[in-house]
C-alpha positions in Angstrom: 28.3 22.3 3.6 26.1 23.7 6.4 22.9 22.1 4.5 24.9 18.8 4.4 25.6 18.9 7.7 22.0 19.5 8.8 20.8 16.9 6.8 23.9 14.9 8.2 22.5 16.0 11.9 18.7 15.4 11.7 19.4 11.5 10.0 21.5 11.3 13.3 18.9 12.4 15.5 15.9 10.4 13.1 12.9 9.6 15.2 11.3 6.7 13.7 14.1 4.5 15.2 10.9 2.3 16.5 10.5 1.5 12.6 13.6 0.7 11.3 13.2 -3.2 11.7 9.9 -2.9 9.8 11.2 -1.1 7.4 14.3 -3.7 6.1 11.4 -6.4 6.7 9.6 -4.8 4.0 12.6 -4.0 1.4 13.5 -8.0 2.2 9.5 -8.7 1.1 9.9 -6.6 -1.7 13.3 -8.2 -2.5 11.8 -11.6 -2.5 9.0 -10.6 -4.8 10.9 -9.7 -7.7 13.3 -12.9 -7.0 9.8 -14.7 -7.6 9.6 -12.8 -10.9 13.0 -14.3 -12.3 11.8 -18.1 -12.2 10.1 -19.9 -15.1 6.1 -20.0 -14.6 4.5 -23.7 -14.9 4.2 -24.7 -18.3 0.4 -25.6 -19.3 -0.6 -27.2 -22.4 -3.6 -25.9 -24.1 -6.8 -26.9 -27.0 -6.8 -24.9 -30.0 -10.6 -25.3 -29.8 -10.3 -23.0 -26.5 -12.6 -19.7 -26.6 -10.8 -18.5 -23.4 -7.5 -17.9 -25.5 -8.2 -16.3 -28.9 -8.8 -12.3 -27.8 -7.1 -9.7 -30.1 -3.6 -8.6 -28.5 -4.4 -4.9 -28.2 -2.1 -1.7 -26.3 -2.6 -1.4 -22.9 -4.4 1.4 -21.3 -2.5 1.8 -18.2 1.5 0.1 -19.5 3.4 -1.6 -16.7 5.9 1.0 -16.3 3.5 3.2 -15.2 2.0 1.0 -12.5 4.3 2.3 -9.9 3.4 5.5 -10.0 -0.5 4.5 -10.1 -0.3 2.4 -7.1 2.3 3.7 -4.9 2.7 7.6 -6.0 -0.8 8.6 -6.5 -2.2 7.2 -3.6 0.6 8.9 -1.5 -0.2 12.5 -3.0 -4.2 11.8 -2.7 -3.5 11.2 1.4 -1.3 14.3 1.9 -4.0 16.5 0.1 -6.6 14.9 2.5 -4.3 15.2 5.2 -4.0 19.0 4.0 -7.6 19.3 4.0 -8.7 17.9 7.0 -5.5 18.2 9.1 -4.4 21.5 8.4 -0.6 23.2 7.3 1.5 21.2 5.4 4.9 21.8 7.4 2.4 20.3 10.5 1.9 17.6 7.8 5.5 17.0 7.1 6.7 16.6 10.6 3.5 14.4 11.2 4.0 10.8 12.6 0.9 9.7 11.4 1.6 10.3 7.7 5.0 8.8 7.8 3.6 5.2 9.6 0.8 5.8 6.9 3.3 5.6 4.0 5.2 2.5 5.7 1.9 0.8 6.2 0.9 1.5 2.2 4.6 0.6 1.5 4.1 -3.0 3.4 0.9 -4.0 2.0 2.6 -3.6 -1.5 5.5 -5.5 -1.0 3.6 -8.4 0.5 1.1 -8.0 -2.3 3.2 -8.3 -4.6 5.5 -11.0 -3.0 2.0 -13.4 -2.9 1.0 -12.5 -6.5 4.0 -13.1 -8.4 4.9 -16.2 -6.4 1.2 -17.3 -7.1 1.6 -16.3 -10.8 5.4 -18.5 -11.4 3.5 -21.5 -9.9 0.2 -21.4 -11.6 0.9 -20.3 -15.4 -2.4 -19.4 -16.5 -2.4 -18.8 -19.6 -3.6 -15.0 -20.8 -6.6 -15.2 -22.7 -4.8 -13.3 -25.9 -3.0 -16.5 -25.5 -3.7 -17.6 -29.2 -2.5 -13.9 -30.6 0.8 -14.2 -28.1 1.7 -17.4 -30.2 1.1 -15.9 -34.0 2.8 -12.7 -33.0 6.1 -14.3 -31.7 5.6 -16.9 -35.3 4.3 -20.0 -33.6 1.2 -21.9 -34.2 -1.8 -22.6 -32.1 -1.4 -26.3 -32.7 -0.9 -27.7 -29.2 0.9 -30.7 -30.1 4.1 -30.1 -29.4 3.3 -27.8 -26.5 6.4 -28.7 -24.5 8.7 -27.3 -26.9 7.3 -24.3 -26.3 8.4 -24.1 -22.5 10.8 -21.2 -21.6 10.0 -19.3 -24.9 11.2 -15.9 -23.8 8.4 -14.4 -25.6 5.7 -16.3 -24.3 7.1 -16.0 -20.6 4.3 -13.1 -19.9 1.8 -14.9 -21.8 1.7 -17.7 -19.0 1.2 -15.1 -16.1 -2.3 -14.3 -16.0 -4.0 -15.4 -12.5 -3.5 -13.7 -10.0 -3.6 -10.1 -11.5 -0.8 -8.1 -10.2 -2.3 -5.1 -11.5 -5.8 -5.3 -9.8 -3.7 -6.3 -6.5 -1.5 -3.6 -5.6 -4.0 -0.8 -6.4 -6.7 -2.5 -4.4 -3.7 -2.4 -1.5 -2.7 0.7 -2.1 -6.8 2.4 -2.3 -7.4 0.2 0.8 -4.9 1.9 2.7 -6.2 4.9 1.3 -9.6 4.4 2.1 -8.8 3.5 5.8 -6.4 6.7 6.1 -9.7 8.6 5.3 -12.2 7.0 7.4 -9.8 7.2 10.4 -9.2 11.0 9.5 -12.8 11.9 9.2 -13.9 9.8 12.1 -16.4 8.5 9.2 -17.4 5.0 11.2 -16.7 6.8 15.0 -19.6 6.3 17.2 -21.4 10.2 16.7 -19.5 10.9 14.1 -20.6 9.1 11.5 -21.7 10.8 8.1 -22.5 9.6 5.1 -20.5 12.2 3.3 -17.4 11.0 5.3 -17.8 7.4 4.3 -18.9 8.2 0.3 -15.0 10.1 0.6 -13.5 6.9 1.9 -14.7 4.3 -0.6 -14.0 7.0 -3.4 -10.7 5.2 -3.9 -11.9 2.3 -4.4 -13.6 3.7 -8.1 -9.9 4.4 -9.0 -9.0 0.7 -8.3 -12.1 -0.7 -9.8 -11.4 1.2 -13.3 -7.7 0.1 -13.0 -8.8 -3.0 -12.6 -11.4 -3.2 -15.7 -8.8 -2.0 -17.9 -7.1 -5.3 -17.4 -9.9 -7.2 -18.6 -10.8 -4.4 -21.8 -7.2 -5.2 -22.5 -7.6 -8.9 -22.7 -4.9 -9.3 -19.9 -7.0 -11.1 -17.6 -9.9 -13.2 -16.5 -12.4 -11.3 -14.4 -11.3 -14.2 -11.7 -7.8 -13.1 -12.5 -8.6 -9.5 -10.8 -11.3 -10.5 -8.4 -8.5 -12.4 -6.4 -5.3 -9.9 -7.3 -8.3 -7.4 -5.7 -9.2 -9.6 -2.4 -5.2 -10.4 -2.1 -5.2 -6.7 -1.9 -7.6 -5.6 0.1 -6.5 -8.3 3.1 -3.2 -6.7 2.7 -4.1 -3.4 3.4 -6.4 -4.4 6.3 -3.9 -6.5 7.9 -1.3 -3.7 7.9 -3.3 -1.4 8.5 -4.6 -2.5 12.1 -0.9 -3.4 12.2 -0.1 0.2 12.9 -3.2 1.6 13.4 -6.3 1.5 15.9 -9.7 0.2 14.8 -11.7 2.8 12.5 -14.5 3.0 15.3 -12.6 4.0 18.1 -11.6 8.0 18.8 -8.2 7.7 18.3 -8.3 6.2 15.1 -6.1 8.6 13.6 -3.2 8.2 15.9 -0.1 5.3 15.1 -0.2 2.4 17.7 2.6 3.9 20.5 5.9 2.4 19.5 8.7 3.3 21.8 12.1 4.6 20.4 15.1 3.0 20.4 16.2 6.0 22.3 13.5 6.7 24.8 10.2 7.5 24.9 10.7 11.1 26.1 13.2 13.8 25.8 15.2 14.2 29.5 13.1 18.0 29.9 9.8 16.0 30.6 8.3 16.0 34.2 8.4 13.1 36.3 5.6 11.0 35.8 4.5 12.4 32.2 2.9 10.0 29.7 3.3 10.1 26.1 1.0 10.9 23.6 0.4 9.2 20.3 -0.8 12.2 18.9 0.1 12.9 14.8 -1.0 16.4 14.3 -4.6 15.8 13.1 -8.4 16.0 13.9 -9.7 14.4 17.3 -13.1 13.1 17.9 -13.7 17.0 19.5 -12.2 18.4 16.0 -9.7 20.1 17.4 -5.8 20.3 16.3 -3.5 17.8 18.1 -0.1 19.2 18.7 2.9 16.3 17.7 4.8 17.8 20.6 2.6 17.1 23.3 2.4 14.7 26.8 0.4 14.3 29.8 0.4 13.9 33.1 -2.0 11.6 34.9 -4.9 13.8 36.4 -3.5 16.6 34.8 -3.6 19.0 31.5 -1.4 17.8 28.3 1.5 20.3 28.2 4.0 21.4 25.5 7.5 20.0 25.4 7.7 16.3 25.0 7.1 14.1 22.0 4.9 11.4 20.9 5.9 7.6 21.7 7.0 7.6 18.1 8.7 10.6 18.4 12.1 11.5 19.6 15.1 13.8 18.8 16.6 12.5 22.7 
């Protein structure tokens, strides 16, 4: 029981209070999303003389069940190693702010993704181009004459889901938070800190997206249009959100979550009069050194040990 009861204690006493609206937002996002997924796409006729629609129907590379853990848990594990590597121990890691808002903006940019894409996918019914392949496997013929009895075919529901590609979208959101997370680690676009090193790290990511991305098309799942916009959708998402909780990569304190005060208080009762909060998340600073999470200052003075971050609370 003890273990229960200090697991009980500590979801008491969480600190990212500031977040919790954001975070039902984005479960409500996500929610919506798969609602999307449940209607019946546009029905589109089609020419058997079409080029566009007679690809082979071949295995995926990457299946859809496994496109979770590609876009979501992958990218997660990539930014705690470079949090590891750049940022030091991992219980530092563990109790940082910044890696936490990091997940929550990775975990928003999906859910809006995904909520745009599918919506966009039910309304348009594009047709996949192994179309033609879709129809002779399920025992129906290309002959487009009677296209309207084939409307709300269960089999041929996926078939009629092809632009935007979901695929290409959420990794290009996930790697795009990824590749910010890393630039605003390694200072790579901070005025006198810029290396080229730094920024080839960054857009690494974005390699992993791209071949993601290609296997839709060597499958003959999509159009290259198909992924160019699931991609775009993508990236926007991961820029939006990311300046959403984040400074701009070219300023010093790009690292460090946007101060969002607690719903308990900013700082714990211990902390002198006229301290200030830091936003610190336990990581580099533009001088390289280690940023404690448990820090504050006070105007004109030193930081000292003892409170907490604006996002950061146990008061």
């Amino acid at each position: 029981m003890g273990c229960f009861d200090d697991l009980l204690g500590w979801a008491m006493r969480w600190p990212y209070t500031a977040f919790v609206e954001d975070i039902i937002l984005c479960a409500i996002v996500y929610g919506i999303s798969q609602i999307a997924t449940l209607a019946e796409p546009t029905c589109r006729g089609w020419s058997a003389n079409d080029g566009t629609l007679d690809a082979p129907f071949t295995k995926e590379t990457v299946p859809g069940t496994l496109q979770p853990v590609m876009s979501l848990l992958v990218p997660l594990v990539a930014l705690l190693v470079v949090r590891l590597l750049f940022c030091g121990r991992i219980a530092a890691q563990l109790r940082s702010p910044g890696l936490y808002v990091a997940a929550l903006e990775m975990a928003q940019a999906l859910s809006m993704d995904a909520m745009m894409i599918n919506s966009m996918k039910i309304f348009q019914g594009r047709l996949r181009p192994d179309w033609f392949a879709r129809l002779a496997k399920a025992g129906y013929s290309t002959d487009p004459t009677n296209w309207q009895d084939l409307c709300g075919v269960p089999a041929l529901r996926d078939g009629r889901m092809s632009f935007p590609s979901g695929h290409s979208g959420l990794m290009f959101a996930s790697c795009g938070v990824l590749c910010m997370q890393i630039m605003a680690i390694t200072h790579a676009l901070v005025p006198g800190h810029i290396r080229y090193w730094k920024v080839l790290l960054s857009l690494f990511p974005f390699v992993f997206a791209a071949w993601f991305a290609g296997t839709r098309t060597l499958n003959y799942r999509h159009n290259y249009d198909d992924i160019s916009v699931g991609a775009a959708l993508g990236l926007c998402c991961s820029v939006l959100f990311h300046h959403m909780y984040f400074p701009p990569l070219w300023q010093p304190n790009c690292e460090y979550p946007h101060p969002r005060p607690s719903l308990r208080g900013e700082l714990p009762a211990s902390a002198p009069a006229g301290a200030v909060p830091l936003s610190g998340n336990g990581c580099v600073t533009s001088t390289g050194d280690i940023t404690n999470t448990s820090m504050y200052e006070i105007p004109g003075g030193s930081a000292a040990p003892g409170a907490f971050p604006r996002v950061l609370t146990t008061e």
